[in-house]
N, C-alpha and C positions, 0 to 999 in steps of 0.2 A: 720853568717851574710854575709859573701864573698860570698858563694854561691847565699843566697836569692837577693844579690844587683846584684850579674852578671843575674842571669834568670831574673830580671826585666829589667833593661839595654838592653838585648836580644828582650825581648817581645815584648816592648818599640819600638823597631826600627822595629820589623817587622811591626807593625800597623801603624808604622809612612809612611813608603815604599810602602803601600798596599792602605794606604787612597791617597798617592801623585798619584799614576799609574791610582786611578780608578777616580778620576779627571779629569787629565789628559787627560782619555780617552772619560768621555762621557761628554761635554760642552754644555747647552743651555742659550742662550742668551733670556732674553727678551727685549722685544720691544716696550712701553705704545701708546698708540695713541695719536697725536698730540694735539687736541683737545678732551682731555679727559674727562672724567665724573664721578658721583660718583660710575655709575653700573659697566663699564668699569675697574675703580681701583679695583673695588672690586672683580671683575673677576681675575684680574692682578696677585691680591697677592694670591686667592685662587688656581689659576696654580700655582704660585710657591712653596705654599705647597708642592703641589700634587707632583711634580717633586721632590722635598729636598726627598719627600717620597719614591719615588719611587727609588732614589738613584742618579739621574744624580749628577750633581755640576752645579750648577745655576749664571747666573752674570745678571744683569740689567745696559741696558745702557739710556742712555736720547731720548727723543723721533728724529728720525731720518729722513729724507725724502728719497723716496726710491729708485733714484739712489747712498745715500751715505751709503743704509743698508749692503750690499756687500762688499765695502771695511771695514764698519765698521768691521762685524763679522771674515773678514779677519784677519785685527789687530789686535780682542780682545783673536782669539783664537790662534796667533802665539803666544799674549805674555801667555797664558795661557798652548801653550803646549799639544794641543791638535790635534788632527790626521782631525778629524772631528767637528763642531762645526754647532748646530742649532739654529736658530733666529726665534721666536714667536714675530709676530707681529700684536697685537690686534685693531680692529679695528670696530668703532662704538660705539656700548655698550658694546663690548667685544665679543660679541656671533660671529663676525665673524673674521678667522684670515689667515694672511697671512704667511707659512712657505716658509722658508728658507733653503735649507742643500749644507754648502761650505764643501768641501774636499781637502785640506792644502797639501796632499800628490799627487793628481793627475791631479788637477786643476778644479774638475769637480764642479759645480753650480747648484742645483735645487731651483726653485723658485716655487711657487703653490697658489693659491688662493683657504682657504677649504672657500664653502658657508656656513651660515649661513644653518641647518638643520629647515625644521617645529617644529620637535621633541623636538627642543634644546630651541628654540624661547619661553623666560616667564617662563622658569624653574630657579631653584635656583643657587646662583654663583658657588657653588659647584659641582651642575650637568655639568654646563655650562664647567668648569676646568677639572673634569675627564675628557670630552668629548676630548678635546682639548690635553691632554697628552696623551691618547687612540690612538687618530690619529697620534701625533708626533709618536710614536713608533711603528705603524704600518707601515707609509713613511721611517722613520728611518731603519727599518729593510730593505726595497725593495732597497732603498738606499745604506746601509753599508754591509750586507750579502750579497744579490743575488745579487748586483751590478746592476741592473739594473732601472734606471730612468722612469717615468712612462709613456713617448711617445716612449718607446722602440718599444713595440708593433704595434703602427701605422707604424713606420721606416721601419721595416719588413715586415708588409702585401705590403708598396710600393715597398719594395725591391723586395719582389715574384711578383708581377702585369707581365703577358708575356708583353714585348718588342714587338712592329710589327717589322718584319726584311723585310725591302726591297726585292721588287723583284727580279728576275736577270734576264738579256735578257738570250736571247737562245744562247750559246756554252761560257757561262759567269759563274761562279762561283758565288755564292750568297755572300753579302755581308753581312758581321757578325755584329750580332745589337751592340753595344754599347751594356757592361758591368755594371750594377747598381753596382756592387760590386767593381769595380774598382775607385767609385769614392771616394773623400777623406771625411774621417770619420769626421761629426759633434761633436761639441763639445757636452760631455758630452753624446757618444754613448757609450753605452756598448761593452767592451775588453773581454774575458775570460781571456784572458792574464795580466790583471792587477792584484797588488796584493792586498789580501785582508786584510786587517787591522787583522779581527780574526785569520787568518794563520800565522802570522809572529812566530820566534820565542821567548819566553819568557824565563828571567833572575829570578830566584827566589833569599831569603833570607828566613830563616828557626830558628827557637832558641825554646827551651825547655830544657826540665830536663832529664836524662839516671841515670839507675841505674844498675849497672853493677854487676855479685858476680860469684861464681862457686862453682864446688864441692871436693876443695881440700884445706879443713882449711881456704881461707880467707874469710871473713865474705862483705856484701854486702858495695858497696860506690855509695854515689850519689854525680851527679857532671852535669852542667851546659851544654848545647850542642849548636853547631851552625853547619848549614848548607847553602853551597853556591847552584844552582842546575841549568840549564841549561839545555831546553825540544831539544835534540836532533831532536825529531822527535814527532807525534802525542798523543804516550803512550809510550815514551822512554824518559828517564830524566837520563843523567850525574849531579853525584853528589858529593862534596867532602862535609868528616864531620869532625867534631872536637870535644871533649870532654875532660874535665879536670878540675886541681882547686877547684876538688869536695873536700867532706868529706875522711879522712882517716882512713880506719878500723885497729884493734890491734889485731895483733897476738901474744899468751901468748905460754910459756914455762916455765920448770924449769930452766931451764937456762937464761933466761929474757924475754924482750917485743921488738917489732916493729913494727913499724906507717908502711904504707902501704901507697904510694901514687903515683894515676894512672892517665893515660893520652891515648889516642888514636885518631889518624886520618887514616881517609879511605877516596880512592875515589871509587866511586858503580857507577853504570848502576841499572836503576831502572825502573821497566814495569810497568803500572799500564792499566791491561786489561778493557773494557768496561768506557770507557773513557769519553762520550757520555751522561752516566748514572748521573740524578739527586742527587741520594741520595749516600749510602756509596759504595766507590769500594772498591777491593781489592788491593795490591799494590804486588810486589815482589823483591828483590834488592840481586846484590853479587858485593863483593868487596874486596881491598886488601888494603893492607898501614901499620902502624906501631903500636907497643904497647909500650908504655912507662913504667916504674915502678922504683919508688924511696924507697926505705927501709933505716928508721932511728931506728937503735937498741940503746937498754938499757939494760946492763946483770947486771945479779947479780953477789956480790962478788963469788967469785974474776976473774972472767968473768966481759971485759968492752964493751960496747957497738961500733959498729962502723956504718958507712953512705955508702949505695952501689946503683945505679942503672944499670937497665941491659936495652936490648932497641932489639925488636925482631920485626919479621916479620908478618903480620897476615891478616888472608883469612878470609872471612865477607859470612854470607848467613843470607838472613831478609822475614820475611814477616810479615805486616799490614792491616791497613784499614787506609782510606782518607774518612774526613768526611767533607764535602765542607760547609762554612760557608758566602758565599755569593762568587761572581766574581772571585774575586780574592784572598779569602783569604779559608784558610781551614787546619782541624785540623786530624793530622796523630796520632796512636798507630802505636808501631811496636816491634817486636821480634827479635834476633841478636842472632846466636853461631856465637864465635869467635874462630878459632884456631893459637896459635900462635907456630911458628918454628923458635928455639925452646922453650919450655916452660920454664917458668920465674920460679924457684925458690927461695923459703926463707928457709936461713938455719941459725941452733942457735950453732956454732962450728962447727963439723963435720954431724950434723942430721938434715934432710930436714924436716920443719914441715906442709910446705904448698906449693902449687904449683899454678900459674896464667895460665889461656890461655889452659885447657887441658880437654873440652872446656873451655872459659869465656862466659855468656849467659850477652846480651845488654839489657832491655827493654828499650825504649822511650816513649816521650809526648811530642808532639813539637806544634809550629803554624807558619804556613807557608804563607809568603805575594808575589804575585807574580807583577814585573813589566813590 
């Protein structure tokens, strides 16, 4: 029962971590039209489906006049927590709307008016909602990925336009046109140098079940895991783990019995190549840290039982699969020899019956919530 209550406890928090982050990170606001209507509402609530569906995190706020939609979405998304927050603002019957996208971290504002489509005009509310969340997240992406706003384009073709450069009299040096590039960056121009929201580093938390055994008399134990993790880098994750509190397995002799009880923490470097990839990758990880082991004996007459643990050093080499289960969350197997220096012994008087760590073999099952 200790076991089964810690790996829920565990689970429990990573889902709880992985629902707050993915929040967090993608916020749409809606927006009803002032003078609303029944097609209009119905539009309204059919985009928010769409969205719940789709995965954002959705907030509705009261209808708004549209120099106060800006500072609104501003407010709703600092107290929400968000990096980026988008404002749908429907307008008419709903078939036409006006986006929004503030960015909290760089100060940057796009504002857009999508028209009304022939296509869209008289179809069902439903048509009308996909359409509508189809385009947020095509703007959305131009916006939050490539960083780029959608009068970039124009900026630039003016940017190149040749300058005329004055003439110069005779035995006179020509005077140098004015610089387009020198002049001061409009708001909400595209930086290469800004950072991107998808680049930053991310903090994980990890929890599952290890089952740990070898090949020298002790019989296998399962025990409860956690994982802290830390994306050093693109396909490189620092990792520390933890495991213990599990089951204790019994080692028999003529000479009596003894409970076996184990624990270990490592911290690993962990690669996980093609990173990129949809579906399952592979993972690979090595590491070092400690092994614990507790022995409570029981002899028989006239042999009496006594309590010993020993506490060793230990080198980790792992390899897995990650199987991504949306965004942020995703579900690892993984394999584990352990060597430990030196190896852990159980002896029943003078005669060794069984030995830990020479190797110890890990398997896992974990699920991992990233923030």
């Amino acid at each position: 029962m200790r076991l089964i209550a810690l790996a829920t406890v565990a689970t429990l928090a990573v889902f709880v971590v992985a629902r707050s982050a993915r929040a967090a990170s993608a916020l749409v606001v809606l927006i009803p039209p002032a003078n609303g209507s029944p097609a209009a509402d119905l539009v309204l609530s059919r985009t928010r489906g769409e969205l719940l569906a789709d995965g954002f995190h959705v907030l509705q706020v009261d209808a708004t006049t549209e120099s106060e939609r800006v500072p609104t979405l501003q407010r709703v998304g600092r107290q929400a927590g968000a990096g980026v927050t988008a404002g749908l603002s429907l307008e008419g019957d709903g078939t036409t709307l006006d986006l929004y996208l503030v960015d909290l971290l760089n100060g940057r504002v796009l504002v857009q008016r999508l028209e009304e489509r022939a296509t869209v005009g008289g179809q069902a509310p439903e048509v009308v909602a996909r359409h509508h969340v189809d385009r947020l997240r095509a703007h959305l992406l131009d916006f939050l990925v490539e960083n780029l706003p959608p009068n970039a384009s124009g900026a630039t073709a003016a940017a190149s336009a040749p300058s005329p450069t004055p003439s110069a009299r005779p035995g006179e040096a020509p005077t140098p046109a004015p610089s387009e590039s020198a002049a001061p960056a409009t708001p909400g121009a595209s930086d290469s140098s800004q950072p991107k929201l998808s680049g930053k580093p991310r903090i994980g938390i990890e929890a599952g079940i290890a089952v740990v055994g070898g090949f020298d008399g002790v019989p296998l134990a399962v025990m409860p895991l956690v994982r802290g993790r830390y994306e050093v880098a693109r396909a490189l994750q620092l990792r520390v783990t933890a495991a213990g509190l599990g089951t204790q397995p019994q080692v028999d002799s003529s000479a009596g019995s003894a409970t076996i009880d184990q624990a270990l923490a490592l911290v690993e470097g962990v690669a996980q190549p093609w990173l990129d990839g949809k579906g399952v990758r592979p993972s690979v990880s090595v590491g070092a840290g400690v092994y614990h082991v507790g022995v409570t004996g029981s002899g028989t007459a006239p042999n009496s039982g006594q309590q010993n643990t020993g506490l060793a050093f230990a080198l980790d080499g792992g390899a897995g699969l990650v199987v991504p289960l949306g965004p942020r969350v995703e579900m690892s197997f993984e394999g584990h020899a352990i060597l430990t220096l030196p190896g852990i012994a159980v002896r029943f008087i003078d005669t060794e019956v069984a030995r830990i760590g020479r190797p110890a073999v890990l398997g896992t099952m974990s699920l991992a919530g990233w923030i």
